[in-house]
N, C-alpha and C positions, 0 to 999 in steps of 0.2 A: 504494500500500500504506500503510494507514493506522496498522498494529498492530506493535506490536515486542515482543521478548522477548530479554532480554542473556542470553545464555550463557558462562559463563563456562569456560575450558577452562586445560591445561597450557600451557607455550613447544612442547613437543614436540606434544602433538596441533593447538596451531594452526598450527604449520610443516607439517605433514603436509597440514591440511585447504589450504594456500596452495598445496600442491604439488601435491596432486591437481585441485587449482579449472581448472591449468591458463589455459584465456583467459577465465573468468568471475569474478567478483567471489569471493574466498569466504562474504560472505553470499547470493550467487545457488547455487553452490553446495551450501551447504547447505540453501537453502530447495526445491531440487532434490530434493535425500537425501530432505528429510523430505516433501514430497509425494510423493515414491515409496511411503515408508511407510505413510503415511496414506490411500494409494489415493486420491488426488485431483491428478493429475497437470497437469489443467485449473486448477489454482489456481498454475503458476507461470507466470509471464508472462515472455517474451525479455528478458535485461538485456544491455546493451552491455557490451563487455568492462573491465574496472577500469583504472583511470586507473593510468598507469604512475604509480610515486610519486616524488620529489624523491630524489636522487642522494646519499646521506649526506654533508656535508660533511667534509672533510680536519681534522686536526687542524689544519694551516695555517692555514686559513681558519678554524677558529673561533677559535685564540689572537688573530689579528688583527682580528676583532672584537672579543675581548674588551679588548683594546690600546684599539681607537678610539675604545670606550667608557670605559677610562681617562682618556685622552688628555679624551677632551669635555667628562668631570668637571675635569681638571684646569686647562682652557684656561676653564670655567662659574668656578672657585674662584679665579684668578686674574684674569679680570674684575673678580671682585666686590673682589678687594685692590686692583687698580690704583685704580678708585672709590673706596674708602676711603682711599686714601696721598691721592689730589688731593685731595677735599673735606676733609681733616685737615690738607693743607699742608705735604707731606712729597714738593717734590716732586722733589728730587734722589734720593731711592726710589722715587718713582712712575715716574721715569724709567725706570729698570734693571729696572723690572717691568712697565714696557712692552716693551720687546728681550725680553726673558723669556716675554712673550707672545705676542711677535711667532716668535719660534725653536720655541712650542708649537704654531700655528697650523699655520706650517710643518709641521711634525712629522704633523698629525693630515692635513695634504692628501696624504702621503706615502703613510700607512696606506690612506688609502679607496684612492688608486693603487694600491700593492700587491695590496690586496683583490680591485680590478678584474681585474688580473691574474691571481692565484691562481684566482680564478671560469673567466677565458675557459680556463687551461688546465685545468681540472677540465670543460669542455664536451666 
């Protein structure tokens, strides 16, 4: 099928049309309706039933994405300081912001853990 045409509808008539679709796509569906209509029955062709779709994530699992993407920024912005304390020669600070980055490293291998976890029980 080479042609398309967006329809645009409500949240309530496209829940309705998802729930009447049953096992077929709702744009197979629809494309069903309206060859019925149009008395050309012969223009719609079998489609496989629609991909079940991805499992909403948990609010768990998004806050701790959002965390690890904190965490990556902040483990990105403290590299860049420990760099700057050495090549500036500062380096009984460069020191205490390496532990500092070492304790965020940490931190950020915890989160994707977590994460893992969160996911296997949300399967």
């Amino acid at each position: 099928m080479a042609d398309q045409v967006l329809v645009r509808m409500s949240p309530t008539l496209a829940a309705a049309v998802r729930a009447e679709a049953a096992e077929l796509s709702a744009s197979a569906w629809i494309r069903r309706q309206l060859a019925d209509v149009v008395h050309q029955p012969d223009a719609v062709h079998p489609t496989p039933p629609a991909k079940k779709s991805r499992p909403v994530l948990s609010e768990a699992v998004v806050e701790m994405r959002r965390l690890q993407g904190v965490l990556g920024e902040t483990c990105g912005a403290t590299v860049q300081l420990c760099k700057d304390l050495r090549e500036t020669g500062h380096d009984g600070v460069h020191d205490e912001a390496e532990r500092v980055l070492t304790a965020l490293r940490s931190g950020y291998a915890q989160v994707v853990d977590m994460l893992h976890w969160l996911r296997e029980g949300e399967a």
